[in-house]
C-alpha positions as CSV (number, residue, x, y, z in Angstrom):
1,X,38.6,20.9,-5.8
2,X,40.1,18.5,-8.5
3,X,42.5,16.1,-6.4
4,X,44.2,12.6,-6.7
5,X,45.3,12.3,-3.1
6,X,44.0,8.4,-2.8
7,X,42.4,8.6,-6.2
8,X,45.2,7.7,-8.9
9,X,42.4,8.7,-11.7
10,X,41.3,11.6,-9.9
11,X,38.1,12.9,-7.8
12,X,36.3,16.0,-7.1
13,X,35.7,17.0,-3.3
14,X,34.1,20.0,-1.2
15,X,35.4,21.6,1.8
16,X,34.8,24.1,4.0
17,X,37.6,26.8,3.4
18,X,37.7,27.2,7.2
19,X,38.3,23.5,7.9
20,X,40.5,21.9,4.7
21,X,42.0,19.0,6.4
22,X,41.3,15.6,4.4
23,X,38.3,14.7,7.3
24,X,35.9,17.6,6.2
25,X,36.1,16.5,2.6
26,X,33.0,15.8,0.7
27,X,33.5,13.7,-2.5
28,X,31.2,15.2,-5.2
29,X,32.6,12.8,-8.2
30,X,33.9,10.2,-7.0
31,X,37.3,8.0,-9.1
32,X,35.7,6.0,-11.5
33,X,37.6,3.9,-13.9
34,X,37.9,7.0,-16.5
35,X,40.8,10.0,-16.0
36,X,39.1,13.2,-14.7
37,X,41.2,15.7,-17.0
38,X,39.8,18.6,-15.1
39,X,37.0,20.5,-13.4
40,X,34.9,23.9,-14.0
41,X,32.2,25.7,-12.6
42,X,29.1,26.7,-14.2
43,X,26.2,27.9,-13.1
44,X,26.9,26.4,-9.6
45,X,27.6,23.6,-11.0
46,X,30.7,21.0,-11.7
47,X,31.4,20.7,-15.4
48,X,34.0,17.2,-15.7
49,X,36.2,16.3,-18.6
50,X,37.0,12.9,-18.3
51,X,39.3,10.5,-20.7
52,X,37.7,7.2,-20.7
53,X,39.6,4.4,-22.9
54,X,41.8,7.4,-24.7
55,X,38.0,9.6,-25.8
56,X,36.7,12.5,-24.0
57,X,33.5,12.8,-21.9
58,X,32.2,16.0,-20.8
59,X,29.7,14.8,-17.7
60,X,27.7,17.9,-15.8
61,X,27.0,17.5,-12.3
62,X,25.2,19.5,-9.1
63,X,27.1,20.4,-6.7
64,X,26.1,17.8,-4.5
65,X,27.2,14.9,-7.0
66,X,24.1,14.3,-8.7
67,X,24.9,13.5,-12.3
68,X,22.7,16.0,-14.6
69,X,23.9,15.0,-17.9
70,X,26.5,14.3,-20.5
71,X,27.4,16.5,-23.0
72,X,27.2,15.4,-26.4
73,X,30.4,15.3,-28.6
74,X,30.5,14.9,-32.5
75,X,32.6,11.4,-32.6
76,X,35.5,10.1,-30.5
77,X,37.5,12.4,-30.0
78,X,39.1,15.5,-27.6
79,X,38.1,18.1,-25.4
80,X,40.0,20.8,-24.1
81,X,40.0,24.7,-23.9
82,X,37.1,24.6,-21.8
83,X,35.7,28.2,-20.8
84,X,33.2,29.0,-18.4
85,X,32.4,30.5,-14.8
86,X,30.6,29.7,-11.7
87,X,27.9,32.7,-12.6
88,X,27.5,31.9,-16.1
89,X,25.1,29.2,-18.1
90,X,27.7,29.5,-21.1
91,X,30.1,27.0,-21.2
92,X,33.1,27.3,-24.5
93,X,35.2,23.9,-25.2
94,X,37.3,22.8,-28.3
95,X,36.5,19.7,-29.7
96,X,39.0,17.5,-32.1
97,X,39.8,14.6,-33.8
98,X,42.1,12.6,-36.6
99,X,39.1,13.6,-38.8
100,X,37.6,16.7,-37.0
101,X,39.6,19.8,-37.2
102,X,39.6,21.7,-33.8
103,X,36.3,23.2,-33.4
104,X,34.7,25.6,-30.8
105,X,31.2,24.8,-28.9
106,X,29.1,26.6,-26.4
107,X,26.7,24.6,-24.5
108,X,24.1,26.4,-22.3
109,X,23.4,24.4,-18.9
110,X,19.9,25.7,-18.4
111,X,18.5,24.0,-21.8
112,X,21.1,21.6,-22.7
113,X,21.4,22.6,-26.3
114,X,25.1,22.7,-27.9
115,X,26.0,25.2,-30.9
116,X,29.2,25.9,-33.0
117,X,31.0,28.8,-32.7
118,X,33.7,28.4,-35.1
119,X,34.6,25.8,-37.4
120,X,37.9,26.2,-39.5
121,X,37.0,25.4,-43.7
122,X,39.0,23.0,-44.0
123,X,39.6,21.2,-48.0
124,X,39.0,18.1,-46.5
125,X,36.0,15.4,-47.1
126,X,36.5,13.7,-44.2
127,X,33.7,11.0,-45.2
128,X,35.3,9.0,-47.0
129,X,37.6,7.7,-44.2
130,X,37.1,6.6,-40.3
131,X,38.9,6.5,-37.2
132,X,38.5,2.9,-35.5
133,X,40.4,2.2,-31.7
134,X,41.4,-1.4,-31.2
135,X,43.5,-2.9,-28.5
136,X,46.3,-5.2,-28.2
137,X,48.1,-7.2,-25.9
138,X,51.7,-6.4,-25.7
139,X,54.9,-8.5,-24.4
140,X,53.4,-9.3,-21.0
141,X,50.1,-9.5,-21.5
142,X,49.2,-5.9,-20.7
143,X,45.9,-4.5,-22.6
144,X,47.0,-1.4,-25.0
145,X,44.9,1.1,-26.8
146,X,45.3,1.6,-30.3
147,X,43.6,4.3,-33.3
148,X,43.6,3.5,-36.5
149,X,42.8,6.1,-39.5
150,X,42.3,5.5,-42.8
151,X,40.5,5.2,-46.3
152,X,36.8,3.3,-45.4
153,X,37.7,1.3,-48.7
154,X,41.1,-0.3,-47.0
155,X,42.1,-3.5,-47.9
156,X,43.5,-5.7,-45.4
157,X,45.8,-7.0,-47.5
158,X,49.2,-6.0,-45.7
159,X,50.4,-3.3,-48.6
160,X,49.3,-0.5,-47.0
161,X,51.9,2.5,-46.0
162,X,51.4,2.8,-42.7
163,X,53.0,5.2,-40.1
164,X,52.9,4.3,-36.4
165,X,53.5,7.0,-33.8
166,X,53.4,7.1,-29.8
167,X,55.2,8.8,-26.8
168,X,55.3,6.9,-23.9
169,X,56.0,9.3,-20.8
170,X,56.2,12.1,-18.2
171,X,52.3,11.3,-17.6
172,X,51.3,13.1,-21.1
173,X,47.8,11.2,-22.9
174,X,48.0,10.9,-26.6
175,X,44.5,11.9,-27.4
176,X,43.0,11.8,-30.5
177,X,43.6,15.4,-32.5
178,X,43.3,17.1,-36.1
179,X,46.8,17.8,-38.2
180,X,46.5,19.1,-41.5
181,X,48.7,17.1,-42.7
182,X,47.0,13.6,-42.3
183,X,44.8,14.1,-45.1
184,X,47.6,14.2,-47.4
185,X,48.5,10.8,-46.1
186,X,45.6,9.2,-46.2
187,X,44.7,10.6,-49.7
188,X,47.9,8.8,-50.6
189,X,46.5,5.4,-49.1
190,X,48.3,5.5,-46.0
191,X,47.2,4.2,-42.2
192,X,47.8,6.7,-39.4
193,X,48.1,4.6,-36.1
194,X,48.7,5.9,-32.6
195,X,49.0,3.6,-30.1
196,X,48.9,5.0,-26.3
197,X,51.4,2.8,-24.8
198,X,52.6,3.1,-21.2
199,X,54.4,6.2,-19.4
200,X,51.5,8.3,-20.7
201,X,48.8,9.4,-18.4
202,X,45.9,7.5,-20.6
203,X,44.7,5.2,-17.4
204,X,46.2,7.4,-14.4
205,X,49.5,7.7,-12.8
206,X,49.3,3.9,-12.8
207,X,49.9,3.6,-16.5
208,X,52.3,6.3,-16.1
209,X,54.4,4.2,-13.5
210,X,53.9,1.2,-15.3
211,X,56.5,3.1,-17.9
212,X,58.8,5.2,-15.8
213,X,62.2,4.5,-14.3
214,X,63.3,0.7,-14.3
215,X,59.8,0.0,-16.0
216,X,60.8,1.9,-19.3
217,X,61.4,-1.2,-20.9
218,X,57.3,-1.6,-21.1
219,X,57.2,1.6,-23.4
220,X,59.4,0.0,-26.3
221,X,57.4,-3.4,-25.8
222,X,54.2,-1.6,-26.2
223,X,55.2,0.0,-29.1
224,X,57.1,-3.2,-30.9
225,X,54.1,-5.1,-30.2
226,X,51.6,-2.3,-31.6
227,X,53.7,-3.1,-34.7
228,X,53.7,-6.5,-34.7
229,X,50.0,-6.4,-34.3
230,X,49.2,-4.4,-37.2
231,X,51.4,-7.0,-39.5
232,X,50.0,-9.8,-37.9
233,X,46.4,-8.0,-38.7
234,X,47.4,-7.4,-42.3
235,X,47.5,-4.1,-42.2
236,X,50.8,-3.4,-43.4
237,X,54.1,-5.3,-43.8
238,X,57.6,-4.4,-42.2
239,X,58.7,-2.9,-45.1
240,X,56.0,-0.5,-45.5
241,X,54.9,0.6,-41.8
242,X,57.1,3.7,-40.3
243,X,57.9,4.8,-37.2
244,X,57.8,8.2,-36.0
245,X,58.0,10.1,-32.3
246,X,59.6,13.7,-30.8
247,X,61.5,14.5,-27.6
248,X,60.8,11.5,-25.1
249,X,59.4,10.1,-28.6
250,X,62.5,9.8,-30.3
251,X,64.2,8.1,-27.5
252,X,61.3,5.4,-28.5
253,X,62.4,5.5,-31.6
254,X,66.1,5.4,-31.1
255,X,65.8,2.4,-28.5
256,X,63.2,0.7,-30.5
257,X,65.6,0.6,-34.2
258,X,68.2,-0.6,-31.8
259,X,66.4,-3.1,-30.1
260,X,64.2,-4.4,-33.4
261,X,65.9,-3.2,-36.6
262,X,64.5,-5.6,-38.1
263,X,60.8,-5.1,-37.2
264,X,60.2,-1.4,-39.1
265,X,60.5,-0.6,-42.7
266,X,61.5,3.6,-41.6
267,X,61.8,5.6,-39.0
268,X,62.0,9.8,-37.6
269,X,63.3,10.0,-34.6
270,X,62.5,14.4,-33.5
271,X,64.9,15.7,-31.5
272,X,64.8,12.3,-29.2
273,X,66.8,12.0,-25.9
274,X,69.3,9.5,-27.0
275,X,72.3,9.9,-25.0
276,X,70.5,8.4,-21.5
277,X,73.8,8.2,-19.3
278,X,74.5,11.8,-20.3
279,X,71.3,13.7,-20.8
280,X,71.5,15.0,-17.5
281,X,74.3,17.1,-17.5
282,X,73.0,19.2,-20.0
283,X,70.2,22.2,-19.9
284,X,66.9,21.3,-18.3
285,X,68.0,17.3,-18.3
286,X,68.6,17.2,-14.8
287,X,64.5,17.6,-14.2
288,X,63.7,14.7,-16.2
289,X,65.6,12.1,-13.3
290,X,61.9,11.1,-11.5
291,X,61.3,10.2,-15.3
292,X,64.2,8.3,-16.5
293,X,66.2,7.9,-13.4
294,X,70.1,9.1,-13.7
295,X,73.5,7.1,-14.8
296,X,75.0,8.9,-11.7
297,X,72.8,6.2,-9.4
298,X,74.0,2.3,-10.1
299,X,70.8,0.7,-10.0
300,X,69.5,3.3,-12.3
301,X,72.8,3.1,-14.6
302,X,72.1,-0.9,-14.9
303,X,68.7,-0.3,-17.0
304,X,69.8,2.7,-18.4
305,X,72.9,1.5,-20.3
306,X,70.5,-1.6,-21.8
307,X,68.4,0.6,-24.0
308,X,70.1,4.1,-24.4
309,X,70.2,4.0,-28.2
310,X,73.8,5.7,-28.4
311,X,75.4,3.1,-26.6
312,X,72.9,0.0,-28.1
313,X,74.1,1.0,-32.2
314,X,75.6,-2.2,-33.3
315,X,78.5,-2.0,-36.1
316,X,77.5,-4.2,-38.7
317,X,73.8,-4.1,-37.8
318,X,70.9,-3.3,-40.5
319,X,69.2,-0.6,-39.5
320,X,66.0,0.9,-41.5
321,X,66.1,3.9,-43.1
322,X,66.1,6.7,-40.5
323,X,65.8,10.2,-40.7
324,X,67.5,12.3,-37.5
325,X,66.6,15.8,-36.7
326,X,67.5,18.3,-33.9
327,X,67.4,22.1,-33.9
328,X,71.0,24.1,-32.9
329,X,69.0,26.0,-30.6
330,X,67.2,23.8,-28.7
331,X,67.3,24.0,-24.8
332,X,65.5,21.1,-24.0
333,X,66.8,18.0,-25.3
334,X,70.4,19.7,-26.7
335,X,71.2,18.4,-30.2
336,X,74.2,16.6,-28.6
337,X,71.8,13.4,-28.5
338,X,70.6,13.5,-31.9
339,X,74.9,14.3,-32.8
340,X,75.8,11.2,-31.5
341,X,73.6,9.2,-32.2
342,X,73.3,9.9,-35.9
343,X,77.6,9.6,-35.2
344,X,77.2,6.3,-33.7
């Protein structure tokens, strides 16, 4: 069984079905300082995918712990998709990345040996660019994780279009993944960064709390310093690096144009929760309070009201260029937020 109970990161234990209380556990992979995605048999035995610094590992183990091997993956990337059964040496997993367009293996646990199943033709040379992760220290000192795509001939000469994107919350990882249309970017001489700032689920429910409730704050200095790291580095300048994020990701956007204006060149804020004293009352809103917290509580209201991005647009300010988008239908975050703040 895949559990976090005293293990933020995660563990896999072995129980007895007739005695399940905590004291009969047996640990069987024990919380290491990587995020155990999750768990399948095979074979009798314990098949992990683990997220270690933002890049996949697929680790096989026996079923009492011993490690048998790791499975090899074509660069740093993602696994997920994973297919297999406690009776069965076939195991099935989808592998991706920036530069690797989601792919499907089979790896046989009695020999070891991996083999593609399907890969999509894609009109893509993917050789002439590469996928680098650097980290930065942002506001208070906190290490962040950061990819970097781009041409291999790059100059470092801060000209470079470059679009910066992250998410920031409800526990979701921002893992490395294919889009079809990066390639049209970077064959245009753009930079494609991500950086995995707090509120994900990159280093546990830690990282996650470290960007939650009163501690959202940490999410836009993440993502400001992501971009003042990439200036600094001369990879871009302000006037050429854009912003982009959806949902909870547009509220980073919205809160950091308010906040910065004048530290980004562009932005897209997607359908972004921007209304944070009154996103609650509407649809499915009231389930994102353990996320955000809710105006309706005081102490929550008092961090709320500094960054919501409807009530933080300043008359007179200069704001970058930003394009606002929302659908009529949507039921998650209602198009009121996007409304008003575009009105604001």
């Amino acid at each position: 069984m895949q559990t976090t109970l005293d293990a933020p990161r995660g563990r896999i234990v072995a129980f007895n079905i007739g005695h399940p209380d905590v004291a009969h556990w047996r640990v069987v992979v024990p919380q290491t300082a990587a995020v155990i995605q999750s768990a399948s048999l095979a074979d009798g035995r314990v098949l992990v995918n683990k997220l270690k610094d933002v890049k996949s590992e697929l680790e096989l183990y026996a079923s009492d712990g011993k490690h048998l091997a790791t499975l090899p993956l074509p660069t740093l990337g993602s696994v997920g998709g994973i297919s297999s059964h406690e009776d069965s040496k076939q195991v099935y997993y989808a592998f991706t990345s920036f530069l690797y367009p989601t792919t499907i293996f089979n790896y046989d646990v009695s020999d070891g040996k991996t083999s593609t199943v399907f890969k999509p033709d894609v009109p893509f040379d993917p050789s002439n660019y590469e996928t680098v992760q650097v980290f930065y220290h942002s506001k208070d000192g906190t290490r962040v994780p950061m990819f970097l795509t781009y041409r291999k001939s790059l100059k470092r000469d801060g000209l470079n279009p470059t679009l910066l994107y992250a998410y920031g919350g409800f526990d979701i990882s921002i893992t490395p993944s294919f889009s079809p249309t990066l390639p049209v970017w970077l064959e245009l001489g753009g930079i494609y960064a991500v950086a995995n700032i707090r509120g994900g689920g990159e280093y546990g429910e830690a990282w996650h709390k470290a960007g939650m409730l009163g501690n959202k704050q940490n999410v836009f200095n993440d993502f400001a310093w992501a971009a003042k790291w990439l200036v600094k580095n001369r990879y871009t300048e302000v006037r050429r690096l854009g912003i982009q994020g959806y949902s909870n990701g547009g509220l980073l956007i919205g809160a950091s144009i308010t906040e910065r204006p004048r530290l980004f060149g562009a932005a897209y804020a997607g359908a972004g929760v921007m209304d944070m004293l009154r996103y609650q009352k509407f649809s499915g809103g009231a389930l994102w309070a353990p996320e955000y917290g809710t105006a309706d509580v005081k102490k929550d209201f008092e961090w709320l009201i500094k960054y919501s991005p409807v009530q933080n647009v300043r008359p007179g300010t200069c704001y970058p260029p930003t394009i606002i988008t929302t659908a009529d239908h949507d039921d998650r975050v209602v198009p009121s937020n996007s409304y008003k703040f575009t009105a604001a």
